[in-house]
C-alpha positions in Angstrom: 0.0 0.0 0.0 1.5 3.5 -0.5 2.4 5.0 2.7 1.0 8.2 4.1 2.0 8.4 7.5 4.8 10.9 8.8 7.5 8.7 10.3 6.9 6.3 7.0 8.2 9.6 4.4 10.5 7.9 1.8 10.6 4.7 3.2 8.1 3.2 1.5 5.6 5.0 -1.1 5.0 8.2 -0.2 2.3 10.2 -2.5 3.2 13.9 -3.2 0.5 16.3 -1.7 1.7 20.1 -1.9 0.3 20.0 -5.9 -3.1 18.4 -5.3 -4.3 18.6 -1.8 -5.9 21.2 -0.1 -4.8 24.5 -1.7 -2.6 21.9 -3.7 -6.0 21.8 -6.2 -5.3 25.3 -7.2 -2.0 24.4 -9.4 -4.4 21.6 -10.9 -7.2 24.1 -12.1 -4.0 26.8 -12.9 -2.3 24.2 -15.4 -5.5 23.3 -16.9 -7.4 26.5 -17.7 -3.7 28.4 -18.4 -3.2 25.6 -21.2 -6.5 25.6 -22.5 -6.8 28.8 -22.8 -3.0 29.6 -25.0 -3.9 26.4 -26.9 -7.6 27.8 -28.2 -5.7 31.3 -28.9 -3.1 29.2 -31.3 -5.5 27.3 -33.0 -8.2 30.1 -33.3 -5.2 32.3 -34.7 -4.8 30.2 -37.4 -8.0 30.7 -38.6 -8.3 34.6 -37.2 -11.6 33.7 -35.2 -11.6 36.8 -33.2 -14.2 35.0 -30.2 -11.9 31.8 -29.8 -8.7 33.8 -29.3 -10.8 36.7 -26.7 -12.3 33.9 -24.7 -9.3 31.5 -24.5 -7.0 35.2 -23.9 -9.7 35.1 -20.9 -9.5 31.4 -19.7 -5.4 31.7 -19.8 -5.0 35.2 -18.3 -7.7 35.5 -15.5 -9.2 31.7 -14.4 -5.4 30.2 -15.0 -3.4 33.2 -13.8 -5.6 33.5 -10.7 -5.3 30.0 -9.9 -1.8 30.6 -10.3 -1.2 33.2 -8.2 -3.3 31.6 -5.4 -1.3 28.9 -5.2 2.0 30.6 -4.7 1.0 32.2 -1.7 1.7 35.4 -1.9 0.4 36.9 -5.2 1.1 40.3 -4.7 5.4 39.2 -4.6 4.9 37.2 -7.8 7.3 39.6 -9.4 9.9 38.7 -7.1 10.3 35.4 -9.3 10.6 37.8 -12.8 13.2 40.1 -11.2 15.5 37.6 -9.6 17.5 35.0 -11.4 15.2 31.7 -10.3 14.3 31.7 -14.2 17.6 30.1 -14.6 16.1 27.1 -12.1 12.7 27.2 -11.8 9.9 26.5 -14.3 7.2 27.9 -12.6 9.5 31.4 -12.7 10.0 30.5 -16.9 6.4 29.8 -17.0 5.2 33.0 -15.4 7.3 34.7 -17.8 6.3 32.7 -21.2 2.7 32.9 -19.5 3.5 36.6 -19.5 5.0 37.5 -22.8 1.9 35.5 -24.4 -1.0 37.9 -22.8 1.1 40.7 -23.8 1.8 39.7 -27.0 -2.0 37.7 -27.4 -3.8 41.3 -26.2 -1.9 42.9 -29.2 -3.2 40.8 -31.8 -6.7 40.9 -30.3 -7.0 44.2 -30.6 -5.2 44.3 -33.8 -7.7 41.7 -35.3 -10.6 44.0 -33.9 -9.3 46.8 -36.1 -9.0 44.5 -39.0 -5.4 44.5 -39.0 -3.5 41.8 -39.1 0.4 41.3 -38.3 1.5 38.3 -39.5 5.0 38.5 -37.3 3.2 39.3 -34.3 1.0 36.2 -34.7 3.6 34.4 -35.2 5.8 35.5 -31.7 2.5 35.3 -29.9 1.8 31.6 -31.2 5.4 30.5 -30.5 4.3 32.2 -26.2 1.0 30.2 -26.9 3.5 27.2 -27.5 5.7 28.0 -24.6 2.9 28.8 -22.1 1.0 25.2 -23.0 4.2 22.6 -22.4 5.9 25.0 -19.3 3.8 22.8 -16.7 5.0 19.3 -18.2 8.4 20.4 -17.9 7.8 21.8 -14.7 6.4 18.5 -13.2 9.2 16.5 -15.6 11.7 18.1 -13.3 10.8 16.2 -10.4 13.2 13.2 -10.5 12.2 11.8 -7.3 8.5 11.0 -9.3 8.8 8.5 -11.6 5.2 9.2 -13.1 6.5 12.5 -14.2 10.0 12.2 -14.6 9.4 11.3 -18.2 9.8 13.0 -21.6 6.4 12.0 -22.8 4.6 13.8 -20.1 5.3 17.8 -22.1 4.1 15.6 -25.1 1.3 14.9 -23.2 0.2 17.8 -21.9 0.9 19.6 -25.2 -1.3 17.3 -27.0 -3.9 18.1 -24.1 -3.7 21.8 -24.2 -4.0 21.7 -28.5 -7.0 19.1 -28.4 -9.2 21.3 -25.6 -8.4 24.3 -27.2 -9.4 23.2 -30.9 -12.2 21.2 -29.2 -14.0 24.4 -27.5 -13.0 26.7 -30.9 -15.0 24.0 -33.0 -17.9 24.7 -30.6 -17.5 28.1 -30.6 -17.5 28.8 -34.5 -20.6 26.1 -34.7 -22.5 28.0 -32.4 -21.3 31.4 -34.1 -22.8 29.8 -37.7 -18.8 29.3 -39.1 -19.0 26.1 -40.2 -16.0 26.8 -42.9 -14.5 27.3 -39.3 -15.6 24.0 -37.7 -14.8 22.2 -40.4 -11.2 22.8 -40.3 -11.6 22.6 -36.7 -12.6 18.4 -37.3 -9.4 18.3 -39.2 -7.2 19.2 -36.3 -9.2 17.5 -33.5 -9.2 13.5 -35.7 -5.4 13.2 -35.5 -4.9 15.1 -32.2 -7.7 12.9 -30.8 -6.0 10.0 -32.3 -2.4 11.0 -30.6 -4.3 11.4 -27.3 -5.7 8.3 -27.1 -2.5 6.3 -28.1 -0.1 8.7 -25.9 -1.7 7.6 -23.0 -1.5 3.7 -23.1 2.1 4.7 -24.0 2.7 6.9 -21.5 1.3 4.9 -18.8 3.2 1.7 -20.0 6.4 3.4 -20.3 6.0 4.7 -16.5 4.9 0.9 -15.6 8.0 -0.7 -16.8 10.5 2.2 -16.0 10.8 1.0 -12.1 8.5 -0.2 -9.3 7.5 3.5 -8.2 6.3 3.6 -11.5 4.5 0.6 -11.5 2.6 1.7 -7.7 1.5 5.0 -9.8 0.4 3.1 -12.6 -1.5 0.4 -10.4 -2.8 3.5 -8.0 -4.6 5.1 -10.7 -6.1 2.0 -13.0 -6.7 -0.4 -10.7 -6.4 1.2 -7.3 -8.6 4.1 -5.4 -8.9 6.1 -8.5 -9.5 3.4 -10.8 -13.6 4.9 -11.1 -12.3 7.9 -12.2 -10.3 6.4 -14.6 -12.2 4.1 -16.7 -14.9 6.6 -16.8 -13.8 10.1 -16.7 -10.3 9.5 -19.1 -11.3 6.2 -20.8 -15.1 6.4 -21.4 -15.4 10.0 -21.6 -11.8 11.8 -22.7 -11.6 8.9 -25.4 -14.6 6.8 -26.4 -17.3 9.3 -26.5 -15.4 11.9 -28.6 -14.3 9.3 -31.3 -17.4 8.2 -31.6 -18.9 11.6 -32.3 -15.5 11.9 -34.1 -16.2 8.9 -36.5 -20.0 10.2 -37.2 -19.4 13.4 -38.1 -16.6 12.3 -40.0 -18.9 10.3 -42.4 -22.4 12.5 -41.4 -20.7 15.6 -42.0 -21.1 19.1 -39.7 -25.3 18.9 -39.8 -27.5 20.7 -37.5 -28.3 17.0 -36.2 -25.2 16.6 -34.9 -24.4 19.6 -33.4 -26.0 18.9 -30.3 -24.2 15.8 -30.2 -20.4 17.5 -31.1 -21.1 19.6 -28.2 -21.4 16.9 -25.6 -18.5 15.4 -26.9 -16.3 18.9 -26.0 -17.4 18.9 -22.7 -16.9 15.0 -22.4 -13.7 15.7 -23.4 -12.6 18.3 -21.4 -13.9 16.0 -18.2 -11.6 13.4 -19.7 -8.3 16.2 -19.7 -8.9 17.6 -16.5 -9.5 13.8 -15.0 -6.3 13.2 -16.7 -4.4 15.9 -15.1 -5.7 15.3 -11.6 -4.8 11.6 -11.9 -1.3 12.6 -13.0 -1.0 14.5 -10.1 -2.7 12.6 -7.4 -0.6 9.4 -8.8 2.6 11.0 -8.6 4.6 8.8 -5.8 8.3 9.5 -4.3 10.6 6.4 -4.9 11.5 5.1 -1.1 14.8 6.2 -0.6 15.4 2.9 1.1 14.5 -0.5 -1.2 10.9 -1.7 -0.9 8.8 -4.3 -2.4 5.5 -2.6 -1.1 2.8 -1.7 -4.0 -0.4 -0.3 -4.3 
């Protein structure tokens, strides 16, 4: 069984807490609507849909940075982490500044696009922010070598596969509610093989952890088969994967009907369940290695 009690830290299992529980939650919600958010601006500025870039501007910038702040502690001496030199160390100090550069930079080319001006260069920085701002929480969690469930290059792949598909997902909803099917069409094209990558990535991922040592394996077993194994099936499996293929496959040979639509907008939000279920597995399932050798599991 993993190990929770004080005097039993790092000798057997120990689950990490200070990202999850409690005020823990907040980095959870932070990650989540700070990566939606920058991935529905790069998509949606492909296409120059003015709503999708606002509202995901808005998800990043004020739902993801407030989470963000409120989980450091002391928001008000967030700058304190610009100014000094933990960038060189620290990626929640290099994410606060990609996160930074990308509002700055994303607000530009809002207002730009309201004026009917578009700069092509400025796009293209602000994307490359978008970028930044969607993988900087893999790599922050990737730098924790004492967690094998995270201590892996596939988890930035991951989450960058994440943040693309939800943002994509909840532009394709937005330009079908807006009438802009030309929009939502091109929309389906990026969500089949993002979809696709998703759903093998995370067999992968999860099979790569298994095998890489028997931390790894307690994660694994923690999450599928253990406590959160519910959440699991249902919320990631049944709802992040099956349901949106599904509607994938049909309106795939149906086409982008009226029919439908009601339909494609159950599977977004089925789908964003399934990320966000995702992320809080990865997070609750994150285990130290026992500094001293045990053969306990989960």
């Amino acid at each position: 069984m993993i190990q929770t009690r004080p005097y039993e830290f790092m000798v057997s299992y120990t689950p990490q807490v200070q990202w999850i529980e409690k005020g823990g939650i907040k980095l959870l919600l932070a990650f989540f609507f700070i990566e939606l958010g920058a991935g529905m601006f790069l998509v949606a500025s492909l296409f120059n849909n003015l709503t999708a870039m606002a509202i995901g501007w808005f998800l990043c910038a004020v739902l993801g940075g407030g989470f963000h702040l409120l989980f450091l502690g002391k928001p008000l001496r967030f700058w304190r982490m610009l100014l000094s030199s933990g960038w060189k160390t620290s990626w929640i100090s290099r994410g606060l500044i990609f996160v930074i550069f990308f509002l700055v930079l994303g607000l530009a080319n809002i207002v730009l696009t309201q004026l009917a001006i578009r700069f092509t260069f400025l796009v293209f920085v602000a994307d490359i922010f978008a970028f930044l701002t969607i993988i900087y929480g893999g790599f922050a969690m990737n730098f924790a070598n004492g967690i094998p469930l995270w201590n892996t290059a596939l988890l930035p792949i991951l989450y960058v596969i994440s943040g693309l598909l939800g943002g994509a997902e909840v532009t394709l909803g937005i330009a079908l509610g807006s009438g802009e099917l030309g929009v939502g069409m091109a929309m389906e094209e990026w969500i089949r093989p993002l979809l696709i990558c998703f759903i093998l990535l995370i067999p992968v991922y999860l099979m790569s952890v298994r095998y890489t040592s028997s931390t790894g394996k307690a994660s694994v077993k923690y999450m599928a088969l253990g406590k959160w194994a519910p959440l699991f099936w249902i919320a990631v499996v049944i709802m992040g994967m099956v349901l949106p293929s599904a509607v994938v496959i049909n309106s795939y040979l149906s086409g982008l009907e009226k029919g439908t639509a009601a339909f494609i907008y159950v599977a977004i939000i089925s789908g964003l369940i399934g990320d966000l279920a995702t992320r809080f597995l990865i997070l609750k399932g994150g285990i130290y290695s026992p500094l001293i050798p045990s053969s306990n599991a989960v």
